[in-house]
N, C-alpha and C positions, 0 to 999 in steps of 0.2 A: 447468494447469487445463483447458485447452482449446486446441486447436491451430488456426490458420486458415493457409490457403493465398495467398498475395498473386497475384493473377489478374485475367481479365477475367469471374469469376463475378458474376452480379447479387446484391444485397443481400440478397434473402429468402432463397437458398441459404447463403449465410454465416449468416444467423441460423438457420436450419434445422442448418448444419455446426456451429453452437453451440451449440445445446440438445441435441445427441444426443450432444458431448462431455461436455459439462457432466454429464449423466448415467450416462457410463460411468465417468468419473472418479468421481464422486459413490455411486455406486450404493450402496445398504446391503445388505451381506451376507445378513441375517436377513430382508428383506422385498423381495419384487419388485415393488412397487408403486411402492417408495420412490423409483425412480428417475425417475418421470415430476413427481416436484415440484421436479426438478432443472431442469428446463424453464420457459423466462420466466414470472417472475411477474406476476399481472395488472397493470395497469397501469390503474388507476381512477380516478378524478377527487383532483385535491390535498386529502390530507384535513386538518381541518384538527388545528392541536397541541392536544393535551390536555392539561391541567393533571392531574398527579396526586398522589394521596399515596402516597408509598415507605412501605410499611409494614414495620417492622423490630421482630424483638424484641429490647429493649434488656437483657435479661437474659443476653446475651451477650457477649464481649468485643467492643471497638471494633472490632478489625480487622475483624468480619464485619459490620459498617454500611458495607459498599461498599469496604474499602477492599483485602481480602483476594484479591478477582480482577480483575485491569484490568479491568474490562466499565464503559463511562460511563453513568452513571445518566441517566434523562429531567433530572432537577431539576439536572443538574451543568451547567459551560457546556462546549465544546467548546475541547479539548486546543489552543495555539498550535504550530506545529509551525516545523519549523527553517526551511521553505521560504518562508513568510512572512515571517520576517525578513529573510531572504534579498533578498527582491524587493520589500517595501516598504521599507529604512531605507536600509542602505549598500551596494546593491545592488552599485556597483561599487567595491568598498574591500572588504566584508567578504565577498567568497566563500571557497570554501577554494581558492582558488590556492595554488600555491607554485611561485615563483620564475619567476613569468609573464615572457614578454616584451615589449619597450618597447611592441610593434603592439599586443600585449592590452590591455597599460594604457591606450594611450592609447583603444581602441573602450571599455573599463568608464569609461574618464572622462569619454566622448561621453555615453554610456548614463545617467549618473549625473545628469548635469543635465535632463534629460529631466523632467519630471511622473510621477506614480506613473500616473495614467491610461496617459501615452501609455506611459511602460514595460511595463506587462500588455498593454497592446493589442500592442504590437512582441512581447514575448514570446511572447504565444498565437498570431501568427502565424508567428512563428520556428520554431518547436515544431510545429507542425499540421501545417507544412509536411515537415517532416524527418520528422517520424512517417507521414506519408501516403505521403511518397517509400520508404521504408524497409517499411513494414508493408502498404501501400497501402489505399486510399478506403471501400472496404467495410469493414477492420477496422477502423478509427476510428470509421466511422458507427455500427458493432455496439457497440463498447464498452460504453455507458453497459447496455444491457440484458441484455449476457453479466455486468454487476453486479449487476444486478436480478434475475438467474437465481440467482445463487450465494448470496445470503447467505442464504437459509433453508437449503441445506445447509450452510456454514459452522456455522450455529446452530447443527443436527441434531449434524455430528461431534465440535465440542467438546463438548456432552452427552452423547453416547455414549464420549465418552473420559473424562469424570469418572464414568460410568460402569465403568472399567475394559474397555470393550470393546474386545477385542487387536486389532480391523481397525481401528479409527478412526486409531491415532497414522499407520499406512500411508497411509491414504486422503488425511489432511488433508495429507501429507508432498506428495502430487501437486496440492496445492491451494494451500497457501502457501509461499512463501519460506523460506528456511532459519533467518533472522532472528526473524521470526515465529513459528515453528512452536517454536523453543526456546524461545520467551520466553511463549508458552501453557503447555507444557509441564511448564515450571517453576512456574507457577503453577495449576495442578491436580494437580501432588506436591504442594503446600502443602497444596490443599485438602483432598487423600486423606488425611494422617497426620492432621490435624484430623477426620477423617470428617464432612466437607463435601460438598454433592455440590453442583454447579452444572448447573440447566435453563434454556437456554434456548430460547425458541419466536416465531420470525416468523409476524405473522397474517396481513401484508400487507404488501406493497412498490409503492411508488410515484413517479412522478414522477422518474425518474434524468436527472440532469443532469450535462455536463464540468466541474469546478468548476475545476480546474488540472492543466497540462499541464507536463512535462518531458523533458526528454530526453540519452541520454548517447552521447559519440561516443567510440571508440579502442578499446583490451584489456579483454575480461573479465575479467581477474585483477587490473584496477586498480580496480574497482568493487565487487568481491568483496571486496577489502581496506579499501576506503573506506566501507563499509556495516559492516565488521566479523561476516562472514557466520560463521553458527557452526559449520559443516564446517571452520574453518580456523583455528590457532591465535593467539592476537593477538602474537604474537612474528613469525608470518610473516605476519601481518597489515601491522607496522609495521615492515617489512623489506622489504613491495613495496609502500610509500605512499612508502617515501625514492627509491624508484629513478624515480617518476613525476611528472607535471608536470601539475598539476590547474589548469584554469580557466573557473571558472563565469561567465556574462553572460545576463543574459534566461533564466535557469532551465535555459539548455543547455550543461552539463559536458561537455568535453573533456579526458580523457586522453592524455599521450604521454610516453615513457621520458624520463628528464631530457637525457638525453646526444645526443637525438635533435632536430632542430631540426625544429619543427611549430610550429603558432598557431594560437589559435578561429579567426580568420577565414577562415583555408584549409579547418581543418574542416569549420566548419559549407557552406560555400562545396561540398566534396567532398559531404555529407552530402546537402544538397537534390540534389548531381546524384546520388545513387544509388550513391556509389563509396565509400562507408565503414562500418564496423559502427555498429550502432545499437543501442540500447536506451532503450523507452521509458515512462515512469512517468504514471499519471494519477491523479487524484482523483476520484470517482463520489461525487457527493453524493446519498441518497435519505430519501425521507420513510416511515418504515420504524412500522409498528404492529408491537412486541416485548415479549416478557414474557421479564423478568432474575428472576431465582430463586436462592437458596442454602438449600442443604437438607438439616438436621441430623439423622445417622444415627446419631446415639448411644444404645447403651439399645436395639437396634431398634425403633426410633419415631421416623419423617419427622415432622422438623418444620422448616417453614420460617420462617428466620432475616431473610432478604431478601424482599421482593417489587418488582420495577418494572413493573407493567404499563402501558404507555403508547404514545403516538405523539410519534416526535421525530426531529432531521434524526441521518441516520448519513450519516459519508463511510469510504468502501472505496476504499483504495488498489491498484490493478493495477498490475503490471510483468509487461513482456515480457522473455522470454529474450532472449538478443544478434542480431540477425538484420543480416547482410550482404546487403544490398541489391543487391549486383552481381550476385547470382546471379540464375539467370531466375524461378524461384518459391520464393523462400523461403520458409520453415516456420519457427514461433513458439508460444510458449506466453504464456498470463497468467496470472500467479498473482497471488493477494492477497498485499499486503509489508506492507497497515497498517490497522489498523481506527484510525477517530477518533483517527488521527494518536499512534499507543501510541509507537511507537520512533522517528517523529520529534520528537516533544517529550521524548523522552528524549536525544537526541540534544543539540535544542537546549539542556535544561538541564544538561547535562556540558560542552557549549562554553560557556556561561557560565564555570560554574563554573570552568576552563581559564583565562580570560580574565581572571575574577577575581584567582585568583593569579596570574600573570603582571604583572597592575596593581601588587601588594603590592613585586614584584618590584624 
């Protein structure tokens, strides 16, 4: 999505090195203009939520009452995503480790009795820390507004991809995740063979806040696997999730090959000094003025099906590419991994469901 340099550059340079990525990535083919609204969106006084009415025609099937394209309606509540389970219930019991060592267990057992307070406070500093050391102080600070930049093109390219336009699926491929990007994908083939089209339109963006922070230490290809990235088959998916040794505390995942003797504590311990790869996830919570649309092209004659026009909180999840810290100026990418939390509560409702049988078991 955009690349930052980790240096002794001042802050405005970085937002500046980010708005001008933002729009080359971004850029629309068909319009030269389009690329200066790639550029921070304004940043206005907190507006406030609008109550509205989704106006639908019901003379259509259910499925196009919202439910035909993940996009969350204003009147919906917001998706729970796996990470919150994570870190408020059995933060140290139910991560996905496997086959941790006795030093893990016993720091997740320390962790566990803790307050849900003092665990997020320990986590957010856990996390800020290893992200800061690894990406350094400026890109952390830019964050929240290289989100406020991006999601009106985000908007822009998924409509122009239910548009059939051949540059969009390229463009969003350098903007989202591989995860992401299939699982839109898929659901705008739907839309097409329906002759559906989906618009949507950011009016304004405001108010971007950190809402939650994570981070992952060890091999790219153990993260690739444990996401279930869609470049890669799920046979060799779960063929290098057996060979690795996952363990999560305070929201910071450590990978390391089974066979290999490592521990969180040595990681994260390597991670703050600047000596191990890194990768970092964040949640951008904003308060976004958006109009959701579906729009029926049958008969040639637009007619819309859907309408959401309103103000309500959106959270945009970024990840960075894997960046090794030891180098002297590492280079990095963010891309968007998750709108309002789509494939992490997809996530989390297939680990239920896993857990459920297993129970029957």
């Amino acid at each position: 999505m955009f690349a930052i340099r980790n240096g002794s550059r001042q802050r405005q340079t970085i937002l500046n090195t980010t708005a001008r990525q933002l729009s080359k990535n971004c850029m629309c083919a068909d319009n030269g203009a389009a690329s200066s609204t790639c550029a921070h969106a304004p940043h206005t006084t907190k507006a406030p939520h609008v109550e509205s009415e989704i106006r639908r025609d019901f003379g259509y099937p259910a499925k196009y009452h919202g439910g035909s394209f993940p996009w969350l309606l204003s009147a919906e509540r917001q998706r729970t995503p796996m990470e919150d389970l994570e870190t408020s219930a059995l933060l140290h019991a139910k991560d996905i480790r496997q086959n941790a060592g006795i030093g893990d267990g016993a720091v997740s057992a320390a962790v566990g009795i803790l307050p849900l307070a003092a665990r997020r406070a320990l986590a957010h500093t856990l996390n800020m820390r290893v992200a800061r050391t690894a990406l350094g102080a400026a890109a952390m600070d830019s964050v929240c507004d290289g989100a406020a930049a991006v999601l009106p093109r985000v908007a822009s390219l998924l409509s122009r991809a239910s548009r059939c336009d051949v540059d969009a699926p390229e463009e969003l491929s350098h903007v989202f995740t591989g995860p992401l990007l299939a699982h839109y994908m898929r659901d705008l083939d739907r839309l097409r063979r329906d002759h559906v089209r989906l618009d949507l339109k950011v009016h304004s963006v405001s108010n971007p806040h950190l809402q939650h922070l994570r981070t992952h230490t060890g091999p790219e290809a153990a993260f690739a696997a444990l996401n279930g990235a869609a470049q890669v088959s799920s046979l060799w998916a779960g063929l290098t999730r057996q060979k690795y040794r996952y363990t999560s505390v305070l929201g910071a995942t450590h990978a390391a090959p089974c066979k290999t003797p490592s521990s969180w504590s040595a990681a994260m311990v390597a991670a703050i000094g600047g000596q191990a790869q890194v990768r970092v996830r964040v949640d951008v919570e904003l308060m976004v003025h958006m109009r959701y649309r579906l729009i029926d092209k049958h008969n040639g004659v637009d007619k819309t099906i859907v309408d959401d026009d309103a103000t309500r909180n959106l959270v945009l999840t970024l990840e960075s590419t894997a960046v090794d810290a030891a180098e002297d100026q590492p280079q990095f990418e963010w891309r968007v991994a998750d709108i309002d939390y789509l494939l992490s509560s997809e996530r989390r409702i297939e680990s239920e469901f896993v857990e459920a049988k297993l129970a029957e078991v």
